[in-house]
PLY file of the C-alpha trace (Angstrom):
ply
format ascii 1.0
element vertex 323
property float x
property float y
property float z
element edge 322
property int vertex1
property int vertex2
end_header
42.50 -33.06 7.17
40.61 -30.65 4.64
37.01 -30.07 5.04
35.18 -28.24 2.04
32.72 -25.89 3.40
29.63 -25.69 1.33
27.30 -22.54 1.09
23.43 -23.45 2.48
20.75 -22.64 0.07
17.23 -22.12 1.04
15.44 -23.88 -1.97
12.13 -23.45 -0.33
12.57 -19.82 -1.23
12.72 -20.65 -4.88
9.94 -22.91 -5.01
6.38 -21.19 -6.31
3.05 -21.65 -4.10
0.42 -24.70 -4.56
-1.94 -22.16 -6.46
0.55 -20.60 -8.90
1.84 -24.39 -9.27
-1.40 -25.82 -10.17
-2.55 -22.89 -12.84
0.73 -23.94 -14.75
0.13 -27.11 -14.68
-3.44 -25.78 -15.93
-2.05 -23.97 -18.59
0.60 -26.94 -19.82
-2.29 -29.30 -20.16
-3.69 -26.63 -22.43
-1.50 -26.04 -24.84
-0.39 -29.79 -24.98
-4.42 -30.12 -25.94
-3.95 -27.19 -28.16
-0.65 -28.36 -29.81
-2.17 -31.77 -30.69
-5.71 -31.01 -32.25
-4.19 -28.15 -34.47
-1.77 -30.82 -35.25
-4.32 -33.14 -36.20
-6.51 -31.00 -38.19
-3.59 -29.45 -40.11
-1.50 -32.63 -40.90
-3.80 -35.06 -41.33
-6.93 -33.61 -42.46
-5.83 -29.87 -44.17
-2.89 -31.49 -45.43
-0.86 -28.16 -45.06
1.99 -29.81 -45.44
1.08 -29.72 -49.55
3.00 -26.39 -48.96
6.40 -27.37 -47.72
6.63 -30.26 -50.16
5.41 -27.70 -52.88
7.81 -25.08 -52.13
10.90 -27.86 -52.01
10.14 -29.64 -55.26
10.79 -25.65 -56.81
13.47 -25.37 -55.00
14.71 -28.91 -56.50
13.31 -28.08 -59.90
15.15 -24.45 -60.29
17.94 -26.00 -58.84
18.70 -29.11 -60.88
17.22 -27.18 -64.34
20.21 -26.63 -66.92
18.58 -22.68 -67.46
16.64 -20.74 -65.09
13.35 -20.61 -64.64
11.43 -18.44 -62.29
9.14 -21.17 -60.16
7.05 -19.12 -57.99
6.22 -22.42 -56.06
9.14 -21.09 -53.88
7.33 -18.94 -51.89
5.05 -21.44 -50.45
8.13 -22.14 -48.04
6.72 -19.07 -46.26
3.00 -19.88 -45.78
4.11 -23.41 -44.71
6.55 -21.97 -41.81
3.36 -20.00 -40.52
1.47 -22.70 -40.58
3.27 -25.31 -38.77
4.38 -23.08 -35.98
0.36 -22.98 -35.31
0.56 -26.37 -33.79
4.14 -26.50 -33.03
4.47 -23.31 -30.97
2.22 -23.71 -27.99
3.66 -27.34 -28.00
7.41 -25.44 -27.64
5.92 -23.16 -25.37
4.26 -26.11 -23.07
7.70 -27.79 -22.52
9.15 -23.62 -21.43
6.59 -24.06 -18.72
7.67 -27.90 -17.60
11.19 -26.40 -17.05
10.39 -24.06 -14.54
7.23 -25.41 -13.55
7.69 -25.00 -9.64
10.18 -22.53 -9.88
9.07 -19.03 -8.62
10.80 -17.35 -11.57
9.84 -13.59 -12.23
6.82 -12.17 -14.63
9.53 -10.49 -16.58
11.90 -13.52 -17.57
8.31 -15.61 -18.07
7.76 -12.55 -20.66
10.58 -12.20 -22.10
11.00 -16.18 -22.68
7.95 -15.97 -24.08
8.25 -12.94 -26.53
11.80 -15.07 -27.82
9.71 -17.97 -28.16
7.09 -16.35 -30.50
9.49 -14.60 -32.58
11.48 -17.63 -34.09
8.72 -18.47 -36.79
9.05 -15.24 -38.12
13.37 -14.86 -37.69
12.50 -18.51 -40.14
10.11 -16.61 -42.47
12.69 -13.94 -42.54
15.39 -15.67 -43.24
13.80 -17.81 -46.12
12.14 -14.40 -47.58
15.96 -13.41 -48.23
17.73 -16.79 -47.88
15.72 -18.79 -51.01
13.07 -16.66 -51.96
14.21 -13.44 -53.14
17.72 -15.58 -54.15
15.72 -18.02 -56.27
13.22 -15.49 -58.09
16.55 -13.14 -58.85
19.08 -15.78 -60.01
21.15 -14.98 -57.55
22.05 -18.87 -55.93
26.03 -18.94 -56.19
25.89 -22.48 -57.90
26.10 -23.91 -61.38
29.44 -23.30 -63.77
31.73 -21.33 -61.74
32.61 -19.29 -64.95
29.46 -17.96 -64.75
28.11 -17.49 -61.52
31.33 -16.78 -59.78
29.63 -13.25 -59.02
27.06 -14.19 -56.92
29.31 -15.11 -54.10
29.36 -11.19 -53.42
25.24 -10.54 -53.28
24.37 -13.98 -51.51
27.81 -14.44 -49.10
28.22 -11.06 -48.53
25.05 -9.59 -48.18
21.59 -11.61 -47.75
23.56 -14.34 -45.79
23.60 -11.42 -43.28
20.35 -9.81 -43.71
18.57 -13.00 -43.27
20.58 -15.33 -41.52
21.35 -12.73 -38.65
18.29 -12.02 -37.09
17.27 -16.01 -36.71
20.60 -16.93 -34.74
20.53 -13.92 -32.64
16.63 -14.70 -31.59
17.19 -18.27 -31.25
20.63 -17.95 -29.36
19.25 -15.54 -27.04
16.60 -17.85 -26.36
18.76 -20.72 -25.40
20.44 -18.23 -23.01
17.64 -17.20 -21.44
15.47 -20.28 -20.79
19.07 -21.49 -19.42
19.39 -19.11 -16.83
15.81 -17.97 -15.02
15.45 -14.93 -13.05
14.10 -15.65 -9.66
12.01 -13.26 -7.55
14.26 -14.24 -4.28
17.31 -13.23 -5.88
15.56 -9.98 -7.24
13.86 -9.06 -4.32
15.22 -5.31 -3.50
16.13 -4.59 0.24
13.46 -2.62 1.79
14.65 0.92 1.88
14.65 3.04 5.04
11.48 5.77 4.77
13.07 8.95 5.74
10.66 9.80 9.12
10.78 13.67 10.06
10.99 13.41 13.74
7.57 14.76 15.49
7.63 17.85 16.96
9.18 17.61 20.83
6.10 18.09 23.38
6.32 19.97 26.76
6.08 17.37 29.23
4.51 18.75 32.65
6.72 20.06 35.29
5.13 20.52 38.91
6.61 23.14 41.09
5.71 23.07 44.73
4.78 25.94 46.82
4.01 24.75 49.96
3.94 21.57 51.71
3.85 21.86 55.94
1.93 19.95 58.34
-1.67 20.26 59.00
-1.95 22.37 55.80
-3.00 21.87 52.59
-0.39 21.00 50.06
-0.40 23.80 46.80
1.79 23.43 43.69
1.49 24.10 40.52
1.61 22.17 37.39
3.25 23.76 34.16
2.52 22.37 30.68
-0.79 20.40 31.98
-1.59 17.33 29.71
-4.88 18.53 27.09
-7.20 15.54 28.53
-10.13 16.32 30.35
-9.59 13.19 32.29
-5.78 14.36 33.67
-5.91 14.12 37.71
-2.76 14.73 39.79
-2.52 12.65 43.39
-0.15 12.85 46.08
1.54 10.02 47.28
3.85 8.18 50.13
7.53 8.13 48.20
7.13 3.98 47.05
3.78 3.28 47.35
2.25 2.13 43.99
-0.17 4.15 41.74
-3.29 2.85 42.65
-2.79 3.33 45.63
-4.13 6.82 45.86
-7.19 6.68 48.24
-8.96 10.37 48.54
-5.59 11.89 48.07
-6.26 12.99 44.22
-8.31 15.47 42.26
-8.99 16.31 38.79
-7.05 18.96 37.35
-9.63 20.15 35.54
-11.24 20.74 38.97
-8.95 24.08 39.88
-9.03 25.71 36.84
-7.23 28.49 36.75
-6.46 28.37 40.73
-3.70 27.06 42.21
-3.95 23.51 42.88
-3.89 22.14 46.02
-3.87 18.75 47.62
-5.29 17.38 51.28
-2.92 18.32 54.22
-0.48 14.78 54.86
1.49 13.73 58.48
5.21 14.49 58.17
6.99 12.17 55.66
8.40 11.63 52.40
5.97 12.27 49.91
5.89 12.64 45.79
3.07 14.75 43.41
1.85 13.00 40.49
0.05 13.91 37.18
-1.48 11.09 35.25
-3.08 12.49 31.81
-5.77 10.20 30.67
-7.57 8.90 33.63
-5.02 5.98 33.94
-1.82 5.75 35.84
0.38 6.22 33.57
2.46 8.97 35.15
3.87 11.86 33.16
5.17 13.82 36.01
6.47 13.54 39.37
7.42 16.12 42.24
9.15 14.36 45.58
9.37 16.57 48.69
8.91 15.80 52.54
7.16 17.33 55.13
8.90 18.38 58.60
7.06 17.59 62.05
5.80 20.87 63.30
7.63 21.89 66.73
6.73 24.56 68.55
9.51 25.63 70.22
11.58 25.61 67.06
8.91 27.99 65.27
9.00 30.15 68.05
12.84 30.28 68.33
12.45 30.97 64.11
9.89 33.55 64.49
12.08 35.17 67.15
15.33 35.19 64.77
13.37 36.14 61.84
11.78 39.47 64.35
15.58 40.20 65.51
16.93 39.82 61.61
14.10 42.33 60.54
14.95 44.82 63.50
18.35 44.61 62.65
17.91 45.34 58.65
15.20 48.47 59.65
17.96 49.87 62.07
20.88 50.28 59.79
18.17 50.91 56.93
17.36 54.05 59.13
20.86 54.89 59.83
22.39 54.69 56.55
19.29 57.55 55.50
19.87 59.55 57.94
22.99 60.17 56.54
0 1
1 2
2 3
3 4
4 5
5 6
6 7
7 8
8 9
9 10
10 11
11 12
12 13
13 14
14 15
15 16
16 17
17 18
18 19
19 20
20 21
21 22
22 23
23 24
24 25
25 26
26 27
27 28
28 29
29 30
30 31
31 32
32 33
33 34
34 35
35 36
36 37
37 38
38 39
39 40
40 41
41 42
42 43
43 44
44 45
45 46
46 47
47 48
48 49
49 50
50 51
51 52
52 53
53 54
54 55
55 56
56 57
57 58
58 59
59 60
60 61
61 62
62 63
63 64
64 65
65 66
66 67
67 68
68 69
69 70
70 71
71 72
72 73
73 74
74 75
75 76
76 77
77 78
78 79
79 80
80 81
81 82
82 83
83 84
84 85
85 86
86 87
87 88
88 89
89 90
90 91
91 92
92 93
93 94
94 95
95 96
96 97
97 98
98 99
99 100
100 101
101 102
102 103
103 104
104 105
105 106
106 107
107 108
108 109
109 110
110 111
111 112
112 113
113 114
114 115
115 116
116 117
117 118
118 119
119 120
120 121
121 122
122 123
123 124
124 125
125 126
126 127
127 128
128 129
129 130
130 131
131 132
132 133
133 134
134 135
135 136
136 137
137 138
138 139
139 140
140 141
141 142
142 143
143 144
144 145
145 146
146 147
147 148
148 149
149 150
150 151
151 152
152 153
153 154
154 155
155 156
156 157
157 158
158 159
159 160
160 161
161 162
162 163
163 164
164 165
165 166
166 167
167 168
168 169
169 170
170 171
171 172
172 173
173 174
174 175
175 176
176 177
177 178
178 179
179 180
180 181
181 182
182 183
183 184
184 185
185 186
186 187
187 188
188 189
189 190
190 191
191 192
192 193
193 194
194 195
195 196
196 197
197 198
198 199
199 200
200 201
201 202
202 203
203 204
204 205
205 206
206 207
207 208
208 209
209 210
210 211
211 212
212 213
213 214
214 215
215 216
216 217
217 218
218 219
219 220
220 221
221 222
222 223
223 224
224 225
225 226
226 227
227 228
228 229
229 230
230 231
231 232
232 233
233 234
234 235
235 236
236 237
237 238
238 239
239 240
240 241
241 242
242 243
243 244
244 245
245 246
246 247
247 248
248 249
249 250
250 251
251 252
252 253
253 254
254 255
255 256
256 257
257 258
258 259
259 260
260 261
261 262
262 263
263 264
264 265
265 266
266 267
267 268
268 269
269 270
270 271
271 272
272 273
273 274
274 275
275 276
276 277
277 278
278 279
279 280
280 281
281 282
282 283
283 284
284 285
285 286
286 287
287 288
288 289
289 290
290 291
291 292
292 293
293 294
294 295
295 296
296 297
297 298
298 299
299 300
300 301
301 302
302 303
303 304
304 305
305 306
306 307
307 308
308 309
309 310
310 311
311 312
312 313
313 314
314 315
315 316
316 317
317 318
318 319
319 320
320 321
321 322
C-alpha cells in the first residue's frame, strides 16, 4: 500500500497579529468610504463623465466623417481617465488589502503592489496620448480606402502600437503577477548570523604552593596569582568536608599582605587549602596535602641520619681539598 507523505506547514506563522489585522481592516473601510463618496460626487453630481462621452462621440465623428477633420474633443479621453481613477483607485486598492488581509506579507511587496496599482491610470493616459490622440489629430488611423491609407500601417502598427501599448501591459501584467504571489516575512526572514566573538583574554587562575604543613605548627603557603577582590579569604579544610564548613580555620588574604600566609596548626590528616575570591565559596583554587603524626623516635633516628650524612659529605669535602 502507498502512503503520500505530505509536508506540515505552520500557517500560524503566516498569519499577521490582532493589531496589524484590525488597522487594515481600518484602512479598507476607508477607502471603501473614500471610493464611494468621490464616486458619488463625480458621477452623479459633477457629471465628469461629460468627458468620456465627449471624447468618444470625436472619436465616432472623425471616424465615420468621409474627410478629416481635426476634433480636438479627443483629448478629453485623457482628463476623463484621471478622473475616474479618483474614485476607482482606492476602491482597487481596498480589494489589494481584502486579499491579504491576515496575511503577514512584507512592507516591500505591500509597496511595490501598491506603486503597480497607482501607475495603471497613467500606463491608460499613456497609451491613449499615443494610441487615439496623437493618431487622430495627425491622420494617422490605418482605416478608410485602403488605396489611400495603406501607409499608415507602418507609423500606427509599427511604431505607436509599441510606444503606447507597451508600457500599459507590462504595468498591468506585472501587477497580476505580483498580487498573485505575496512575499511573506516567514519565508524572508534571514538566519541569524553568527557574531564573530574575539575570545577574552586567558586570566591567571591562582595556584597555592605549600611550604610547610607539620603537626603542632602553623601551616604557611603561598598563593600565586591572588584574585583582585578585597573580599578573597583562603581556608583550610578536612579533604571532603563542604565549604562552609570552615569554622576559625580561614583568614583574609588581604590580612598578610605581603607576608607569607599562614594558616592555624591542624592534627595529622588529610587536609586541602582553599582560595575563594569574592567573599563567597566559590572556590578558585585548591592545594591537598596531609599531615604526618609527629614521632619522636623517628625524628630522632632522622636527625641522627641527617648528622651522620652531613659528617660524611664534610669528611670527603676535606679530603678531596687537601689534595
Amino acid at each position: 500500500m502507498m502512503v503520500k507523505a505530505y509536508t506540515k506547514i505552520d500557517t500560524a506563522a503566516y498569519q499577521v497579529s490582532y493589531e496589524v489585522l484590525a488597522q487594515r481592516n481600518k484602512q479598507i473601510l476607508s477607502l471603501i468610504f473614500f471610493g464611494l463618496v468621490t464616486s458619488f460626487l463625480f458621477f452623479g453630481q459633477f457629471n465628469v463623465q461629460w468627458f468620456a462621452t465627449e471624447s468618444i462621440a470625436a472619436a465616432v465623428e472623425m471616424t465615420e466623417s468621409s474627410e478629416y477633420k481635426l476634433n480636438g474633443g479627443i483629448w478629453w479621453s485623457l482628463l476623463s481617465v484621471l478622473l475616474f481613477s479618483i474614485p476607482i483607485v482606492p476602491l482597487c486598492s481596498a480589494f489589494v488589502i481584502l486579499t491579504y488581509r491576515d496575511k503577514d506579507v512584507t512592507d516591500e511587496w505591500i509597496q511595490k503592489t501598491n506603486g503597480l496599482l497607482m501607475s495603471i491610470p497613467t500606463t491608460i493616459i499613456w497609451a491613449l496620448v499615443w494610441l487615439v490622440c496623437m493618431p487622430f489629430t495627425w491622420g494617422l488611423l490605418p482605416w478608410g480606402e485602403w488605396s489611400v491609407n495603406w501607409w499608415k500601417i507602418f507609423p500606427f502598427g509599427f511604431g505607436l502600437i509599441w510606444l503606447g501599448g507597451l508600457p500599459m501591459i507590462a504595468v498591468s501584467s506585472q501587477f497580476s503577477k505580483t498580487l498573485r504571489n505575496p512575499e511573506f516575512n516567514y519565508d524572508n526572514a534571514k538566519p541569524a548570523e553568527s557574531a564573530t566573538v574575539s575570545p577574552p583574554a586567558p586570566i591567571s587562575q591562582p595556584t597555592i604552593e605549600l611550604h610547610e604543613a607539620v603537626e603542632h605548627k602553623p601551616i604557611t603557603f603561598s598563593v600565586h596569582n591572588r584574585p583582585s577582590g578585597n573580599d578573597a579569604w583562603v581556608g583550610v579544610y578536612p579533604v571532603g568536608s563542604n565549604n562552609h564548613d570552615h569554622g576559625e580555620r580561614w583568614k583574609y588574604l588581604r590580612d598578610f599582605g605581603t607576608a607569607t600566609p599562614t594558616l592555624p596548626a591542624q592534627p595529622p590528616g588529610d587536609y586541602s587549602i582553599r582560595v575563594f575570591p569574592d567573599g563567597g565559596y566559590n572556590m578558585i583554587a585548591e592545594h591537598k596535602f596531609s599531615i604526618q603524626k609527629h614521632n619522636p623516635a623517628v625524628d630522632k633516628i632522622q636527625s641522627a641520619f641527617k648528622q651522620t650524612a652531613k659528617s660524611g659529605t664534610d669528611f670527603w669535602s676535606s679530603a678531596l681539598d687537601k689534595q
